[in-house]
Every structure is written in structure tokens, then in C-alpha cells.
C-alpha positions in Angstrom: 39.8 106.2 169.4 40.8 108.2 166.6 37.0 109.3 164.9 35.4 112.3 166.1 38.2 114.1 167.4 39.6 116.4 164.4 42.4 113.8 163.9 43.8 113.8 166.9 44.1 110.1 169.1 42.0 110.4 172.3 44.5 110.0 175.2 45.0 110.9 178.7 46.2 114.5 177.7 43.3 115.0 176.0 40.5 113.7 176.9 39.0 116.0 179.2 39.3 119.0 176.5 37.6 116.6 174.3 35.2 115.8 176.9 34.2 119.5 177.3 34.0 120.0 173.9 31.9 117.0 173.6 29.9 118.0 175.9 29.1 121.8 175.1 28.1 120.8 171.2 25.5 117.9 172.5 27.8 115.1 170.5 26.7 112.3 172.7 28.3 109.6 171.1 32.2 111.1 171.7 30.9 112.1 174.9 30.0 108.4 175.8 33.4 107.0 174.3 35.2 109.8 175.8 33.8 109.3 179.3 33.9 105.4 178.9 38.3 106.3 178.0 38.3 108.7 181.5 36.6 105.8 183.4 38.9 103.6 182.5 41.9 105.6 183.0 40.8 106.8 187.0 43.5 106.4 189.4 43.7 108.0 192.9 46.1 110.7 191.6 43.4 111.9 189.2 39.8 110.5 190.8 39.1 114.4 192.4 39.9 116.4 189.2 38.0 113.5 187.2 35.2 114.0 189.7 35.2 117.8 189.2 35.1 117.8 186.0 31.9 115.0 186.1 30.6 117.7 187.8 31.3 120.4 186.1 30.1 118.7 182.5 27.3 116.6 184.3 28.9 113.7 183.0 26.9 110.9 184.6 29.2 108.0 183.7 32.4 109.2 184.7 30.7 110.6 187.5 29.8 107.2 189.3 33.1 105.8 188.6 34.6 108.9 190.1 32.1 108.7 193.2 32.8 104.6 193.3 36.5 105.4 193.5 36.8 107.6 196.1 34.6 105.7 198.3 36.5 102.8 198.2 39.6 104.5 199.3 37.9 107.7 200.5 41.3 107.8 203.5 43.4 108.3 200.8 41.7 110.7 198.1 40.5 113.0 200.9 43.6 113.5 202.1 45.1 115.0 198.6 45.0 118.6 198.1 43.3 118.3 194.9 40.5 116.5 197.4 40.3 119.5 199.8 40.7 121.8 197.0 37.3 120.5 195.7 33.8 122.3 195.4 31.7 122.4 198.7 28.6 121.1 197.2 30.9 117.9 195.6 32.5 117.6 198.9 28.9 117.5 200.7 27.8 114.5 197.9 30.8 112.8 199.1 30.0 112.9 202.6 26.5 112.2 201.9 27.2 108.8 200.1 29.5 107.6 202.7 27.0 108.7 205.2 24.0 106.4 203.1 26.7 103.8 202.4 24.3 102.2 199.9 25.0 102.5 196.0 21.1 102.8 195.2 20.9 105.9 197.2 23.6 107.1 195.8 22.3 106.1 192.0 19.1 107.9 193.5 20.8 111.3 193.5 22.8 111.5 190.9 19.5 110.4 188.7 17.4 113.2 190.8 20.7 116.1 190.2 20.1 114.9 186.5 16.6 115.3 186.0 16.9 118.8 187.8 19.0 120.1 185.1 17.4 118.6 182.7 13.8 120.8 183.8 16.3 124.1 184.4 16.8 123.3 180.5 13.1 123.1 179.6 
């Protein structure tokens, strides 16, 4: 991925700079490819700062992966210190989709989190 990002190839380094960037000048296209490169790249050593920064940005794409992730092997990533080092309030969705253990609920609340910031913006 070499368009859209001032010359410079979109890798692991760089991508969540890009992302923010992306993100704060409303250029949804990079922000698509950009998220679709961090989902692909997600591995347990980077699924909490990839979550954070899903939250951070409201980055709905990476944001489910993220979530998928560290449900699937939720032992492991909340054992990390980047894990416990995490946000409350992302800690608390965590808990509350392992707690539903049903991917529809969880699709449920990050669609109802989305539509709440988008009415703040209004």
C-alpha cells in the first residue's frame, strides 16, 4: 500500500500513525485500508495496544478483530501487562463480551458505542 501515505509504504511501523492521521482528517478510504493492513497483522503480542488504539480512534474494523482475538485466547492476552495496563471502560467491554458469549451482542454494542458518537458529533 504505497497511495495515500505521503510516499511512504504502509507497514507495521507505521501504520497506527497513519491510522490516526487517517482518522483525524475524515480520509476514510486510508482509514479502511489501513485498518484492513492492522487486522491482518494482529498477533497476541500486539491485540491490547491494537485494541486501544480501536478505541481510542473508534476504529470499528480493527476494533472487532481486536475484540475477536482476545476472546479467543482471552487466558493469555489478559495476562500481559499491556492487557492490565488497558483502559477500565475497554477492560469492562471485554468482560462484558465474554460474559454475553455471543458475537451478535457483541456487534450490538459496538454498533450502539458508534451511533452514540456519532449524535455527540451532531
Amino acid at each position: 500500500m504505497y497511495n495515500w501515505t505521503a510516499g511512504k509504504d504502509l507497514n507495521g511501523e507505521n501504520a497506527v500513525d497513519i491510522l490516526e492521521v487517517a482518522t483525524r482528517l475524515m480520509l476514510d478510504g486510508l482509514s479502511y485500508q489501513t485498518q484492513h493492513f492492522l487486522c491482518l497483522h494482529i498477533t497476541l503480542e500486539n491485540v491490547a495496544h491494537l485494541l486501544d488504539v480501536a478505541f481510542a480512534l473508534e476504529a470499528v474494523m480493527l476494533k472487532e478483530e481486536a475484540l475477536d482475538l482476545v476472546l479467543r485466547n482471552y487466558i493469555t492476552v489478559a495476562s500481559s501487562t499491556e492487557y492490565k495496563n488497558l483502559p477500565e471502560h475497554i477492560k469492562d467491554q471485554v468482560q462484558f463480551c465474554l460474559g454475553t458469549g455471543n458475537a451478535v451482542k457483541r456487534k450490538q454494542l459496538i454498533d450502539k458505542q458508534n451511533k452514540t458518537h456519532q449524535a455527540i458529533e451532531l
